[in-house]
N, C-alpha and C positions, 0 to 999 in steps of 0.2 A: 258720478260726481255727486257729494253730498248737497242738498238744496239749501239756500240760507238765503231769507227773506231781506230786501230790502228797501229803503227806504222811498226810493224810485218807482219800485214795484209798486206799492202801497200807493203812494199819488195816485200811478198811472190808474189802478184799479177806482179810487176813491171817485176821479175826475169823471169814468166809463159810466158808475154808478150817476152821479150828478147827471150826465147827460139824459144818461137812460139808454143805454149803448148795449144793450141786450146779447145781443150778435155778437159781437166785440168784444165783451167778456167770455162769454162761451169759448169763443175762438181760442183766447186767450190762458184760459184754463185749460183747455180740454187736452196736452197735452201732461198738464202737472199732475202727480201720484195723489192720491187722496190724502198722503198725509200732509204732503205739502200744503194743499187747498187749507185743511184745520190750521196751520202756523198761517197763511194767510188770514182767515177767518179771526183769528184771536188777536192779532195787527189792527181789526178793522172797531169799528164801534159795533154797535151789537146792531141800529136799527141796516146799516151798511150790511154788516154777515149773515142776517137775517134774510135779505135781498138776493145776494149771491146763494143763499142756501135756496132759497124757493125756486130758484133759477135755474139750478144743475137738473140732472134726471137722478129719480129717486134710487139706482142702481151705485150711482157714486156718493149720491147724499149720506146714504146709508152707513157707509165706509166712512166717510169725514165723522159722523155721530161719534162711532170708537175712538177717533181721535184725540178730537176736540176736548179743549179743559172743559172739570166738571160743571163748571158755572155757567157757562158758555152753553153745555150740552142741554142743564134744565130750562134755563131762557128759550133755548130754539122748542122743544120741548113745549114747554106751558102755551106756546104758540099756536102750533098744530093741534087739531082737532084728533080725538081717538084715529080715525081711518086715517089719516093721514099720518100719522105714527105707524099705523098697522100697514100702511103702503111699505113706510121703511124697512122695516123688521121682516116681511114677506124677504126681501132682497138679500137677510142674514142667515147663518146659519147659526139652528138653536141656541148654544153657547150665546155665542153675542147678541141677538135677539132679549136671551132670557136676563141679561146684564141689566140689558137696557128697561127691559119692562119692573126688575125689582127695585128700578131707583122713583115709579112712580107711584102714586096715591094707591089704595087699596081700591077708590071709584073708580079710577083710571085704568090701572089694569086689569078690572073686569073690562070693563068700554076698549080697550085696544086690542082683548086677546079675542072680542065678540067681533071684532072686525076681520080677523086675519082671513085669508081669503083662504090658503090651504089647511084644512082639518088635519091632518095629518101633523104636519107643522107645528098648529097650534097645541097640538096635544103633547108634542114631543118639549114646548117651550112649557106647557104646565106641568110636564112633568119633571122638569131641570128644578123648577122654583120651588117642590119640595124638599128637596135638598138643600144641608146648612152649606155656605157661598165657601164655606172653607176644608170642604171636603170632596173627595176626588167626584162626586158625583153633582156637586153647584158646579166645579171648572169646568166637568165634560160637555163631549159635542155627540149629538143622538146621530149625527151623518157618521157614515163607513162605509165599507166595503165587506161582505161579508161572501162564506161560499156554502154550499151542505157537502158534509164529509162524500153522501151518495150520488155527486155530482161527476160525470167525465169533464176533462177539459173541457171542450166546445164549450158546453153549457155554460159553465164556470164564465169564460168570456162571454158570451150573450150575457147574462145578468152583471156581469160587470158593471158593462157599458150603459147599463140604466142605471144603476147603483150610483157609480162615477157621475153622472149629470150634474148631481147636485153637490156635487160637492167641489169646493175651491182645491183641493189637494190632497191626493191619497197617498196615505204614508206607507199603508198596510193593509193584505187581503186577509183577511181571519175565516177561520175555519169552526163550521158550528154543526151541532149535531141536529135533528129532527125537533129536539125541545129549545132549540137556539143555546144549549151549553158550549163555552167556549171548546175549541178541541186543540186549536193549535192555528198556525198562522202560513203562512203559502206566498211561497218567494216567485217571484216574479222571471227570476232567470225559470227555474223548473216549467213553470208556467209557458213559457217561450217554447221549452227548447223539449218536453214532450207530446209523447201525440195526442192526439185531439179526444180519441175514445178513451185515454187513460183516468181510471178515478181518480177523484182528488184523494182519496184513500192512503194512495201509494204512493203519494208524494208530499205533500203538506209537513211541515217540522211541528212536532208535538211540543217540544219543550219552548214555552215563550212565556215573558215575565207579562203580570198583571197585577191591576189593585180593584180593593171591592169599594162599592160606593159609598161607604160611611170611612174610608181610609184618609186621616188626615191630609190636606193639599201638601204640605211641607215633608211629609211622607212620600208623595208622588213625587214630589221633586227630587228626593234624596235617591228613588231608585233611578229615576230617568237619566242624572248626573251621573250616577254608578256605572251604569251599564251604556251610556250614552246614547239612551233612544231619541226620534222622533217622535214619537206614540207610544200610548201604552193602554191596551184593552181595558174598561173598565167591566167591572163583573157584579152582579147582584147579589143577596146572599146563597141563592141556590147555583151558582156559578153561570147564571145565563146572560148572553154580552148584551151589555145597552149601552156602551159608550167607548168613547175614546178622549183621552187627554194629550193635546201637542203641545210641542215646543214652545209655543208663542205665550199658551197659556201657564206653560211652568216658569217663561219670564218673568211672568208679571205675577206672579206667586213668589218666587225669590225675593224682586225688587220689593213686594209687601212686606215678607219677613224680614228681610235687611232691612227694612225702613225702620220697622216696631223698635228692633231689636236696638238699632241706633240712636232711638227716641229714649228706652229705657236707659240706656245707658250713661246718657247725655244729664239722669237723673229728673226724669218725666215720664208717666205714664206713657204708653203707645197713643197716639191720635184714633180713633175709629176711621175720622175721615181724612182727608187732605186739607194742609193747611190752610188754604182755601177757604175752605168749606168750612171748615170748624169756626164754629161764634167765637166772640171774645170771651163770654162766660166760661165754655167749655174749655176754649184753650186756657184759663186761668185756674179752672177747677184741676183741671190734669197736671199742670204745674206745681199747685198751691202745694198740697198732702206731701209731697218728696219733699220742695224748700222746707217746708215747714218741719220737718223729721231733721232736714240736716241741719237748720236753726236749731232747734234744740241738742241735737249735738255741739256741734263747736258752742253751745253755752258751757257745754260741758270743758271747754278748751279754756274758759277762764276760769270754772271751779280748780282747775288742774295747777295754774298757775299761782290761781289766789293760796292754796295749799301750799306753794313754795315762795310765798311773799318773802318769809325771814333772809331765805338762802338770796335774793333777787336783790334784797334793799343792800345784804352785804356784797355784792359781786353783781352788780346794776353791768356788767360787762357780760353777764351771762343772757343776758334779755336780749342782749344786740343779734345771737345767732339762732333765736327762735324762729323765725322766719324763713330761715336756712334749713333748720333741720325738720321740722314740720312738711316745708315744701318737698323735700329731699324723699321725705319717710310716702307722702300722699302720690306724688309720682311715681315711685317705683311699684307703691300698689296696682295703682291706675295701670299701670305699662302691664303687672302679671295678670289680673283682671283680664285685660282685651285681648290678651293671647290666651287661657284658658277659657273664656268666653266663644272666644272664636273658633279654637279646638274642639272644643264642644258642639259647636255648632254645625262643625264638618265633620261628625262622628270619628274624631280622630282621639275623643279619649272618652272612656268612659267612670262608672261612679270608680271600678272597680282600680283605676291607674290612680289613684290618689296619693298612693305612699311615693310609685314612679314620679309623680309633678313634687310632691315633697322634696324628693331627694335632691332631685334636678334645681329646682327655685333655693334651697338651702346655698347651694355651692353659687349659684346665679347671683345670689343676695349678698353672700360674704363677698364676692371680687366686684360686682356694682358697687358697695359700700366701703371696699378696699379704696376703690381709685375716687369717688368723692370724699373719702378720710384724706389721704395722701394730699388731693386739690386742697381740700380745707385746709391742712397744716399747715403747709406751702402758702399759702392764700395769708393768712396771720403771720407768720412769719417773715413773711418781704412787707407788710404793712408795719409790722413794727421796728424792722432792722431798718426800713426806709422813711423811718417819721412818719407815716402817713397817718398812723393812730396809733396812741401808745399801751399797750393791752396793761404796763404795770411789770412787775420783777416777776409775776410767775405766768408769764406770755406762755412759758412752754407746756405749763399744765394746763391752763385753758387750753391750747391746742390740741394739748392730747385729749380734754375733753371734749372737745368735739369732734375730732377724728374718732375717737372712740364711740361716741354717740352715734355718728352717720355713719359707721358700718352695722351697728346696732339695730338702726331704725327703719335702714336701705334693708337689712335681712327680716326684719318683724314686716315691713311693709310690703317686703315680695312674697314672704309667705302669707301674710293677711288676703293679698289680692289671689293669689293662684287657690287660694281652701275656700274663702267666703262662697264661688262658683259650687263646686261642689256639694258644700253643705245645704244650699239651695234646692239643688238637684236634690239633693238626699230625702229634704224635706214637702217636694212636690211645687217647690216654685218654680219659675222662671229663673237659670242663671241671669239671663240679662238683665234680672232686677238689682245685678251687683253693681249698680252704677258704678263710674268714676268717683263722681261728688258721695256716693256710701264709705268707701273705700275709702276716699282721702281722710275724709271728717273723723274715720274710724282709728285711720293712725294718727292724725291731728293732736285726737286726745293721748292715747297709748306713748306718741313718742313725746310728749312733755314729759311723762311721767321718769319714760326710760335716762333721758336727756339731762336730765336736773338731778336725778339719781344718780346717774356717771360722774355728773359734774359735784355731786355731795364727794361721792368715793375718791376722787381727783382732788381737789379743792381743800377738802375738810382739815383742819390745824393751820391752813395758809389762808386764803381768802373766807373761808366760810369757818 
C-alpha cells in the first residue's frame, strides 16, 4: 500500500521531538521505507528534520539523502562536518555516493573524499566524477558482478559471493577476459543447472548489448527501452567493463529529459536546476530571450493588420473573426508540433520521413480545417438568421470567407508545426526548441495575411 503522510503523523512526530522522546521515534520510524522518512522529513521544519536525521543510523540516513528535496538535502549537508558526510556515502554505492559528493564545494569534496574510510570506494567515487553527469559513465555504478572466461563454475560461485556483498542488487553476471575486456554475460539458470568443473567458456552468451562511457545518458535510455533491460554493461574505449547502468538510473534520466524538453516547449529555455533551486534571476533570464523573440513577433501581427487597415475600416466585420482564425491557425500548429516532437523523440521518425509526415499532415490539415470551416459557416449563419448579430446582405460571403480561411490556415498551421521540427533537426538544434508559443506566433502572423487575402478575393466589388 502506497505511503501518504499525514497530518496526525506529523503532530505525533513534531510533539516526540518537543519532548525529546528519542526512543519513541526510533520506534516509530523504524519500520517506514526510507523514502517515506524523506516525505516525512520535508513535512517537518528543517531545525525538526535536522534532529530526526541525526537520530537514525547512518545506513538509513544515507538512503533518505537520495530522497530528500534538493534544498532540504544541502541544508542537512552544510550541517555535517566532511566525515560525517563521508560516514554517509561509505553506506552508498558509487553512483549515488558520486551524486552526492558533485553537488558540494570544490573544498569540500576534497575534505569528504579524504575521509571515506574504504580506498577502494573512494577511488571508484573519483573516478565516477570525471565523467560529464550526462553520459553513460556520470549515471554508472563501479559495483558488479563479474566472472574470467578461464573460470569453472565453482570458482565462479566463490567469487560471486564476495562480489555480491556489496552490492544492493545484481542484475547481471558478466563475463571478462584476463585484460577485464567485456566477453559476454552468464545466465544464472546455466549457472545452476551445470556442473561445477565446467568452464564458464562453454557456457556464458556472447552476444549482449552495451554502451561505452562517453555514450550519451538519453542514448542509454533509448537502448535499455528497446531491448527492455535492467542493466547495461558499461565499456571504456578499449572495450574493458567498468560499469553498469540500472533501471532506477535510466528513470530519472527520462524524467530529466522529459522535463527539459517540456520546459522548452512550454517556450523557455530547459532549467539546469530544479525549480526549486533556480534564483529568481535565473529563472527570469531563461524566460526572458523566448518572451522576448515572440514579442517581437506577434509585433509583427499588427504590422500585418496595419497593412490591411483600408480593407478593415471598409468591412470593420472582418476584424471580429481574427481572433478565430489566428487561434484556429496557432493551435492546430501547436497540436502537429507535439506529435512530431514526440515522434522524434521515440525514434519513431527520422530526418529522412519528412515528405511521409508531409503527406500525412497535408490531408490532416485539409479535414481539421474542413470541419472548423463547416462549424464556422454554421456558427454565422444561425447568428444572423437568428438576430443575434447582423453580418449585413453579403453574411454569405463573409462566411465563405472564413470557412475558407480556417481550412487555409488549419492546413498552413499543421504543416508549419509538423516541418518547423525537422528543419531543426536538419540544422543541429534541438526540435524541442519548436515551442508551442514559436509555432503559434509563427502562424499568428502568416494566417492574417492568408485571412484578409481570402477575404479581399471574397469581398472585393461588394464590401471591399
Amino acid at each position: 500500500m502506497q505511503f501518504k503522510i499525514s497530518k496526525e503523523l506529523l503532530e505525533q512526530i513534531e510533539e516526540l521531538i518537543h519532548n525529546k522522546n528519542d526512543l519513541q521515534i526510533e520506534i516509530l520510524l523504524n519500520d517506514f521505507h526510507h523514502a517515506d522518512i524523506a516525505e516525512i522529513l520535508e513535512g517537518l521544519d528543517f531545525n525538526e528534520a535536522s534532529y530526526i536525521f541525526k537520530l537514525l543510523d547512518s545506513e538509513k540516513t544515507a538512503e533518505i539523502l537520495l530522497e530528500i528535496d534538493e534544498n532540504l538535502r544541502d541544508k542537512i549537508l552544510s550541517k555535517l562536518s566532511p566525515k560525517e558526510i563521508a560516514e554517509e556515502l561509505d553506506e552508498l554505492e558509487t553512483n549515488d555516493a558520486a551524486d552526492i559528493i558533485a553537488e558540494l564545494s570544490k573544498s569540500r569534496k576534497q575534505e569528504v573524499i579524504s575521509e571515506l574510510e574504504d580506498v577502494e570506494h573512494a577511488k571508484d567515487i573519483v573516478d565516477l566524477l570525471r565523467y560529464d553527469e550526462d553520459t553513460a559513465g556520470g549515471i554508472m555504478h563501479k559495483e558488479l558482478v563479474k566472472v574470467n572466461e578461464n573460470w569453472n563454475v565453482l570458482t565462479c560461485v566463490k567469487e560471486m559471493r564476495i562480489q555480491a556483498a556489496n552490492i544492493s542488487r545484481v542484475h547481471s553476471i558478466y563475463v571478462v577476459d584476463d585484460e577485464n575486456r567485456l566477453l559476454g554475460r552468464l545466465s544464472l539458470k546455466d549457472l545452476l543447472t551445470t556442473s561445477t568443473k565446467t568452464p564458464i567458456s562453454e557456457v556464458y552468451i556472447r552476444k549482449l548489448n552495451f554502451v561505452k562511457v562517453d555514450d550519451e545518458d538519453v542514448e542509454v535510455a533509448r537502448i535499455m527501452q528497446k531491448y527492455d533491460l535492467e542493466a547495461i554493461p558499461v565499456v571504456d574505449e578499449l572495450g574493458r567493463l567498468v560499469g553498469r547502468v540500472t533501471i532506477d538510473d535510466i528513470l530519472d534520466v527520462i524524467e530529466q529529459r522529459d522535463t527539459e524538453d517540456i520546459q522548452k516547449f512550454g517556450g523557455t529555455e530547459g532549467l539546469d536546476l530544479s525549480y526549486t533551486k533556480t534564483t529568481l534571476f535565473e529563472l527570469v533570464r531563461k524566460r526572458a530571450t523566448w518572451l522576448i523573440i515572440l514579442f517581437l513577433g506577434e509585433m509583427l501581427t499588427a504590422s500585418a493588420m496595419g497593412y490591411y487597415d483600408v480593407e478593415i475600416s471598409k468591412a470593420i466585420v472582418l476584424a471580429l473573426f481574427v481572433p478565430l482564425i489566428i487561434s484556429s491557425g496557432g493551435n492546430s500548429g501547436s497540436q502537429a508540433a507535439s506529435l512530431i516532437i514526440r515522434a522524434m523523440a521515440l525514434k519513431e521518425l527520422q530526418l529522412s520521413d519528412w515528405w511521409y509526415v508531409m503527406k500525412k499532415e497535408i490531408f490532416s490539415g485539409l479535414l481539421l480545417g474542413s470541419f472548423l470551416g463547416i462549424i464556422g459557416f454554421i456558427r454565422i449563419m444561425v447568428w444572423q438568421k437568428t438576430g443575434i448579430y447582423d453580418y449585413g446582405i453579403y453574411w454569405v460571403w463573409i462566411a465563405m470567407s472564413v470557412s475558407c480561411s480556417l481550412v487555409a490556415i488549419v492546413l498552413w498551421g499543421t504543416l508549419t508545426g509538423s516541418l518547423i521540427p525537422f528543419i531543426l533537426r536538419r540544422i543541429g538544434l534541438d526540435p524541442a526548441t519548436a515551442s508551442a508559443p514559436f509555432v503559434a506566433t509563427l502562424v499568428d502572423v502568416t494566417g492574417l495575411i492568408i485571412y484578409f487575402s481570402i477575404s479581399a478575393l471574397f469581398l472585393s466589388g461588394k464590401l471591399l
